[in-house]
C-alpha positions in Angstrom: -15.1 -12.3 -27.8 -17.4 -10.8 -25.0 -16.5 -10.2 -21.7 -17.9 -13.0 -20.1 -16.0 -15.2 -21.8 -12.8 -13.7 -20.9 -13.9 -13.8 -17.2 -14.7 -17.3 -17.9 -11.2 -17.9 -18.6 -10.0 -15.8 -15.6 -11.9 -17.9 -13.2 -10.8 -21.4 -14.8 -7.5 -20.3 -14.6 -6.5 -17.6 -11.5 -4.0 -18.4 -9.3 -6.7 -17.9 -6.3 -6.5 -20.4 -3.2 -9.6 -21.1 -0.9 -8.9 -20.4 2.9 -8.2 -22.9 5.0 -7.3 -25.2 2.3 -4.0 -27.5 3.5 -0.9 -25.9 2.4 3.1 -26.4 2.5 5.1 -24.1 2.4 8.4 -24.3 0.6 11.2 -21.5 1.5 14.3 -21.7 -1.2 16.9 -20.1 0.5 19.3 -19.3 -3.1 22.7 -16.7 -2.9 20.9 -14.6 -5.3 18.4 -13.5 -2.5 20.9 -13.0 0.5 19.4 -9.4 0.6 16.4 -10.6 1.8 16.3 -10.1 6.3 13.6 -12.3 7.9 12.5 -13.6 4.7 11.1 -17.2 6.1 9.0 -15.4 8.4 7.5 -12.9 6.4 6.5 -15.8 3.8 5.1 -18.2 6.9 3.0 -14.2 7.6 1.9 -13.8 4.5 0.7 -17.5 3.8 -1.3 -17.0 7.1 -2.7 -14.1 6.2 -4.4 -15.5 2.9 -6.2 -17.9 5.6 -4.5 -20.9 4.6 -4.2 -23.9 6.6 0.1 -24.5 6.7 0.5 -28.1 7.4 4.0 -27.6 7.1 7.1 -25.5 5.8 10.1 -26.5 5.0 13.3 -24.4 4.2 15.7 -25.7 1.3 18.7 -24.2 0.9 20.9 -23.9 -2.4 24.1 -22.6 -4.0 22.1 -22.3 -7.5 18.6 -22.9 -8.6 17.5 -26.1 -10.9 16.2 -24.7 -14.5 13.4 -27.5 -14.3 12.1 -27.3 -10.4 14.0 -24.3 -8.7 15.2 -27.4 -6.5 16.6 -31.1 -6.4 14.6 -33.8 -8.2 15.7 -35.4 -4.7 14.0 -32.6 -2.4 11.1 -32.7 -5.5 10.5 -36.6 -4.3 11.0 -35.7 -0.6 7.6 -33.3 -1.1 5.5 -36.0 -3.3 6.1 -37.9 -0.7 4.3 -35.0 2.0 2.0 -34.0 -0.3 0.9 -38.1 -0.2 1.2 -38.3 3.2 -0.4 -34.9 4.0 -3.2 -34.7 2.0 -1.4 -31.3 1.0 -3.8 -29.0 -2.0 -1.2 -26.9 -2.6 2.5 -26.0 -2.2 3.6 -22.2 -2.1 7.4 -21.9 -3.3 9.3 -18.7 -2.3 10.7 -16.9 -4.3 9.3 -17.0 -7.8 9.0 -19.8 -10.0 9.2 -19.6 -13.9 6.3 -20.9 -15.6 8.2 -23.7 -16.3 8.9 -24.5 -12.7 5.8 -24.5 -11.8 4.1 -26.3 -14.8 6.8 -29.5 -13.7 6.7 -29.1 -9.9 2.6 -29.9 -10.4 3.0 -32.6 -12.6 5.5 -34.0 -10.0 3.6 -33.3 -6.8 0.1 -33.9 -8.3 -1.1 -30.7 -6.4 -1.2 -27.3 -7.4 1.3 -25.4 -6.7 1.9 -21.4 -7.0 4.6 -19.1 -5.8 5.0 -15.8 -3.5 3.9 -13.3 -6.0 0.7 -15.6 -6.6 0.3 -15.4 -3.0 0.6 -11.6 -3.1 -1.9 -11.3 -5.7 -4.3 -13.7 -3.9 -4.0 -11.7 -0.5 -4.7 -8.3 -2.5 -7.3 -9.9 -4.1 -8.9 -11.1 -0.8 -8.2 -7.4 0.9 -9.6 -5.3 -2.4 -12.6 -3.4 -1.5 -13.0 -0.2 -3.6 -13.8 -0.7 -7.4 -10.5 0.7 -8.3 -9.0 -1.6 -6.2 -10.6 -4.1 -7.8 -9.7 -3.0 -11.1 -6.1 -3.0 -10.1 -5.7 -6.3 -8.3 -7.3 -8.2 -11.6 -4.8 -6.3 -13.8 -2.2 -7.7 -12.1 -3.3 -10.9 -11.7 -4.2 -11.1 -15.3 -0.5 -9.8 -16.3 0.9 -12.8 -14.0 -1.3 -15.3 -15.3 -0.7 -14.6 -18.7 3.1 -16.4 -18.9 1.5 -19.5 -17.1 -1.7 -20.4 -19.4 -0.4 -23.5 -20.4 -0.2 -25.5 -16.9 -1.9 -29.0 -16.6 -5.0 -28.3 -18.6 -5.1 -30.6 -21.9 -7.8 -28.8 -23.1 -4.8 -25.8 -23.7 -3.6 -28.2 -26.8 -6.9 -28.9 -28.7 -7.7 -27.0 -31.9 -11.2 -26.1 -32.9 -12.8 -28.7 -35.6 -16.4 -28.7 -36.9 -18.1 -27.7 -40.0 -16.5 -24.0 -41.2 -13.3 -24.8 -38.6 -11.5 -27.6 -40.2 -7.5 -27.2 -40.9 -5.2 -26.1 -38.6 -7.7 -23.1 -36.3 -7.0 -21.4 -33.6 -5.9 -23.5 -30.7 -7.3 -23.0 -27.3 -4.1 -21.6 -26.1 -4.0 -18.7 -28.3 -7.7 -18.1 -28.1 -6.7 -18.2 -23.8 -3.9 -15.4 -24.6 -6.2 -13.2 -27.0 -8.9 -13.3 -24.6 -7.0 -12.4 -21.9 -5.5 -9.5 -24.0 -8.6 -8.4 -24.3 -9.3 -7.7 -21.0 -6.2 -6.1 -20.1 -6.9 -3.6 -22.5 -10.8 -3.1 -21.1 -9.2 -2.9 -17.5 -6.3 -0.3 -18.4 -9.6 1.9 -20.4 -11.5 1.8 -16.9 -8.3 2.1 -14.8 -7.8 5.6 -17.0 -11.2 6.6 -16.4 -10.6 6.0 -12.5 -7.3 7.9 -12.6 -8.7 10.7 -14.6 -11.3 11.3 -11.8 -8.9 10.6 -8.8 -6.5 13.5 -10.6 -9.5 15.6 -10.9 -9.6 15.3 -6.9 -6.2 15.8 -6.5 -6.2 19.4 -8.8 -8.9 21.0 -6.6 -6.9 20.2 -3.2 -3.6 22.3 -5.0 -6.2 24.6 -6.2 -7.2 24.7 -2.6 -4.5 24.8 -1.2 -4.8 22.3 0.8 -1.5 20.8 2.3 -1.2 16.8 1.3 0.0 14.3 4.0 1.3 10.9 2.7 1.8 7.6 5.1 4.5 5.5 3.4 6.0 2.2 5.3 6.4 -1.4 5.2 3.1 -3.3 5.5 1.7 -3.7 9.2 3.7 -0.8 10.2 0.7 0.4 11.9 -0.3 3.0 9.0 -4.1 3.0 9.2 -3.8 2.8 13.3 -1.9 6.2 13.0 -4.4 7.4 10.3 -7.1 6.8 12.3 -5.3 8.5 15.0 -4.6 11.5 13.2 -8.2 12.3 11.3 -10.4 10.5 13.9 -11.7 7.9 11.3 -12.3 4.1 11.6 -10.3 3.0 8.1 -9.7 -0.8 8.7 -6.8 -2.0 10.7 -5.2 -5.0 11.6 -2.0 -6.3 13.1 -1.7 -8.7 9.4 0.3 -7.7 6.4 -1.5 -6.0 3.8 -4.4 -5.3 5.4 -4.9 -1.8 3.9 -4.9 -1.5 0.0 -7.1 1.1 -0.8 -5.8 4.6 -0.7 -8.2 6.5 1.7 -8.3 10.4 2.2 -9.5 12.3 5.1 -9.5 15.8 5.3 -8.1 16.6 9.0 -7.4 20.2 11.0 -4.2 19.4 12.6 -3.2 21.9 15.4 -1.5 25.1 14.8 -1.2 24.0 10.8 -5.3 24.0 9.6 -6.9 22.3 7.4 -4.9 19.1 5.6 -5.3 16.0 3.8 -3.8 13.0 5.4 -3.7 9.4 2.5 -2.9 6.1 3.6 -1.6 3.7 1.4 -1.3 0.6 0.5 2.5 -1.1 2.4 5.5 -1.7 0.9 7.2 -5.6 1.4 10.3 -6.7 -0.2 10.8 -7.7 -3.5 7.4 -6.7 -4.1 6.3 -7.7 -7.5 6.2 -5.5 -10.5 3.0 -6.2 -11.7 1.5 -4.9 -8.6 3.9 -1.2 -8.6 2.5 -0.9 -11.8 -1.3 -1.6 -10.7 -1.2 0.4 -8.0 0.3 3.2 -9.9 -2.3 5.5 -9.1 -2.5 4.4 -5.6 1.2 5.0 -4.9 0.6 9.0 -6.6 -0.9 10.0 -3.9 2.7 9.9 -2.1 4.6 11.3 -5.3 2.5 13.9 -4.9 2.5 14.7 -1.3 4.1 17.5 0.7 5.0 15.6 3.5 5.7 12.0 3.6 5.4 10.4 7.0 7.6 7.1 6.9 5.4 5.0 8.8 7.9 2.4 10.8 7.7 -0.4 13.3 10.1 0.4 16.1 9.7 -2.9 17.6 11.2 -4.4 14.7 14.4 -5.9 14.9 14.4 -6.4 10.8 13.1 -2.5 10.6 16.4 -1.4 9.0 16.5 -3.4 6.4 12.7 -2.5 5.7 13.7 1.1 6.0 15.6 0.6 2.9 13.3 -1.4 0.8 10.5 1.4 2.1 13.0 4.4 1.1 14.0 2.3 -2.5 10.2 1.9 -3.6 9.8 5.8 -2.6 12.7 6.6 -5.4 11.4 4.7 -7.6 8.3 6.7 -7.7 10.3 9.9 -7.3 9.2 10.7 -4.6 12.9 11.0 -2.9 12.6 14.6 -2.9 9.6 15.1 -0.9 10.2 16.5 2.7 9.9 13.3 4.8 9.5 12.4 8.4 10.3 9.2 10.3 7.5 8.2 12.5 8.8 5.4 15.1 5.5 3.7 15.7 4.7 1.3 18.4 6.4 2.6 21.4 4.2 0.9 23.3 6.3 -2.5 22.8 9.5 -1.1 23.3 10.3 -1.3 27.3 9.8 2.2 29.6 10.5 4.0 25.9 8.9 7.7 26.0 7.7 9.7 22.7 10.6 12.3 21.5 10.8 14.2 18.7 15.0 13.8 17.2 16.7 16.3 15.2 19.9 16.7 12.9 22.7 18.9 12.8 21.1 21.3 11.4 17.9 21.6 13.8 16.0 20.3 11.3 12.9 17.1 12.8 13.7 14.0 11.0 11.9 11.5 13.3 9.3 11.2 15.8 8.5 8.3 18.2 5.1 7.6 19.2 2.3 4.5 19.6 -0.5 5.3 17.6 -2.4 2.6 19.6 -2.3 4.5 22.6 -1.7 8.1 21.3 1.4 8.8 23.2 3.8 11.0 21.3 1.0 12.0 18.8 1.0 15.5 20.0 4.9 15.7 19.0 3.9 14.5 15.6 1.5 17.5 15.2 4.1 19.8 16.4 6.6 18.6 14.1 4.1 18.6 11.0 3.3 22.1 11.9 6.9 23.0 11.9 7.2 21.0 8.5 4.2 23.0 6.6 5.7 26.5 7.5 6.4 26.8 4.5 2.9 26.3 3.2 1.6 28.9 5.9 1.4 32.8 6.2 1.4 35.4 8.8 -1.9 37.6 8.5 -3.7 40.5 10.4 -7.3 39.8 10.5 -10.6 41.6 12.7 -13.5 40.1 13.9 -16.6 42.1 14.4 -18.2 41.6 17.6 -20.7 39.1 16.4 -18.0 37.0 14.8 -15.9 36.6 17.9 -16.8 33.0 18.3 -14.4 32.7 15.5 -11.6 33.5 17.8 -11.9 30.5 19.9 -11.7 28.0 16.2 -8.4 29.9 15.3 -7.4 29.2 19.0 -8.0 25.1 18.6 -6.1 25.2 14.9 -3.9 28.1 14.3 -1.0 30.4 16.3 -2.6 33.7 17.3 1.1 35.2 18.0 -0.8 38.7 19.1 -4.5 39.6 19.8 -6.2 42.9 21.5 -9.8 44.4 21.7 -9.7 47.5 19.7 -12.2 50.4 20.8 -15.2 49.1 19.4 -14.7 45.8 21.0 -13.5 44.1 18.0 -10.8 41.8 18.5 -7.9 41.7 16.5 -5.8 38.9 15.8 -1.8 38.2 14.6 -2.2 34.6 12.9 -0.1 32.0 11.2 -2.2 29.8 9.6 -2.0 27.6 5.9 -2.7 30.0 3.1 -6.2 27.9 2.1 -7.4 28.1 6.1 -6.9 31.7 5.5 -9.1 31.5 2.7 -11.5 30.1 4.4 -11.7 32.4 7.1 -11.8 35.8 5.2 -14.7 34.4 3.4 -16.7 34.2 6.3 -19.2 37.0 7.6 -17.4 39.6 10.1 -13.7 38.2 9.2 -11.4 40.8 7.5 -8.0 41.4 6.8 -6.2 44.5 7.6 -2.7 45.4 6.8 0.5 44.3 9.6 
């Protein structure tokens, strides 16, 4: 089958809602999910960031859910009866329903009706902008869809008839699932391409040299505010959750450390669903891969514990747990008379940093303690500048130590540096830079 009829079948089917449409929201609060902090609000959030139009939400709670609707046939009536009244599209049920659940809850509420991951998906489609992006967020919208073809379409349960198709054929539903395979397997062949290239990238910054600076956090953590921050760029961002879910690179001189690169990433929520770890595989290498992970976190958050830990879970499950890391305490700015510190451990060692990346207070700790992070990565060197390269010596000033520096007889001036090995690189291949010994 060609690809148009498979996309054909992906737009008939997707689990896409229109913005503004009227929506309930139905919040099943089971013993299985007790983990879960502020989980109510998070869903209302996310609903409101697809651009939906909640009518209502309603909060049901359970010792156990049903096998056939996830809740009562009583509570089932009790939304009919809204959904009439309401003029209600469609009903989002957190947490997930079974394909089952949510092939009988329509056929109950006459609506269509969806869950939280399909809500996820429809937000990441929505937010997608680069073509790998793209690529990803169909994947795994594709994946979800694929355990949910049957629905309320009748046309699932005809066979094909006609001259040359008599006898028992192919039914629609299988030609549905085969199509659909199809184009999984075309998406994972362009997704390898796109990961092939985005490795290729990553090989010439080690080549480089070139120190790698992850953000990692919760969604609306403030991320690409700090990004921006940091590497003076104007990435997209918004106080809404998943606003950012393209990985974007910057190449950034931080003081006294040189030259880095500085990802964001797409944020971490809880429970987030599988299909989209796995789509964003590539995404989330960008952290595994890191030197430095800065552990983006609201501070203003009275749930920002319990996101710590779903932040710090999703981060092992990479394996990326063994990467240096640094808590960044963001949004000091709505914490009362709060001032940016830099905190330490026993040992001496920086393990957080508080700052407001909206206002840039405290960034200038964050520098320092990056700095004192990449030492490792750095190196002490001897290097002279001939008198028509002296200009140099004010760039090393703005983005390197100069621990020593004297004018030697010929009015050279030489400098005692501690600067990243690729910065050093850099500077020894430029005209009137050269090293001599310590």
């Amino acid at each position: 089958m060609s690809n148009n009829a498979t996309l054909e079948l992906f737009d008939r089917q997707q689990e896409t809602v229109g913005q503004g449409e009227r929506t309930l929201l139905v919040y099943v609060d089971l013993p299985i999910n007790s983990h879960i902090q502020n989980g109510l609000d998070e869903f209302s959030e996310l609903a409101i960031s697809s651009g939906l139009d909640i009518i209502q939400t309603l909060k049901v709670s359970r010792n156990f859910a049903s096998a056939r609707y996830l809740i009562g046939s009583g509570k089932v009536s009790e939304l009919a009866q809204i959904v009439a009244n309401e003029n209600i599209s469609v009903v989002i049920f957190a947490p997930e329903l079974s394909p089952s659940q949510e092939r009988n809850l329509e056929k109950e509420l006459q609506c269509r009706v969806m869950d939280r991951t399909g809500l996820i998906l429809d937000i990441f489609a929505l937010r997608a902008r680069s073509f790998e992006g793209k690529l990803q967020v169909e994947l795994a919208q594709l994946r979800h869809l694929s355990t949910r073809l049957i629905r309320g379409w009748t046309h699932l349960e005809r066979q094909k008839g006609g001259i040359g198709l008599r006898g028992p054929g192919e039914t629609q539903l299988e030609t549905d699932k085969r199509l659909i395979g199809q184009r999984i397997k075309y998406l994972k062949k362009r997704l390898d391409k796109v990961h092939k290239q985005r490795d290729l990238g990553r090989k010439s910054r080690v080549k480089n040299e070139l120190p790698m600076i992850a953000l990692a956090g919760y969604t609306n953590a403030g991320k690409s505010t700090l990004f921006n921050k940091l590497t003076n760029s104007s990435v997209f961002a918004d106080s809404q959750l998943f606003a950012t879910l393209d990985a974007t690179i910057r190449r950034v001189i931080l003081p006294a450390s040189g030259e880095a690169v500085i990802a964001d990433t797409v944020g971490f929520i809880q429970d987030l669903p599988h299909d989209l770890v796995a789509a964003f595989k590539s995404t989330l290498e960008e952290t595994r891969k890191a030197d430095i992970i800065l552990h983006v976190i609201d501070s203003s958050d009275e749930y920002n514990k319990e996101k710590i830990e779903q932040v710090d879970s999703i981060i092992s499950d990479i394996g990326a747990d063994d990467i240096p890391c640094i808590m960044v305490m963001n949004k000091i700015d709505c914490l009362e008379e709060f001032k940016p510190r830099i905190d330490r451990d026993e040992d001496g060692n920086i393990y957080r940093v508080w700052v407001s990346a909206q206002t840039g207070d405290g960034v200038d700790l964050l520098y320092k303690a990056l700095s004192e992070k990449l030492s490792g990565l750095m190196t002490r060197a001897k290097i002279q500048l001939d008198v028509k390269s002296a200009y140099i010596r004010s760039e090393i000033y703005n983005i390197g130590y100069i621990h020593n520096e004297k004018v030697d007889d010929y009015g050279q001036w030489v400098l005692e540096i501690h600067v990243t090995n690729h910065y050093l690189s850099k500077l020894l291949n430029k005209q009137g830079v050269k090293e001599i010994s310590i």
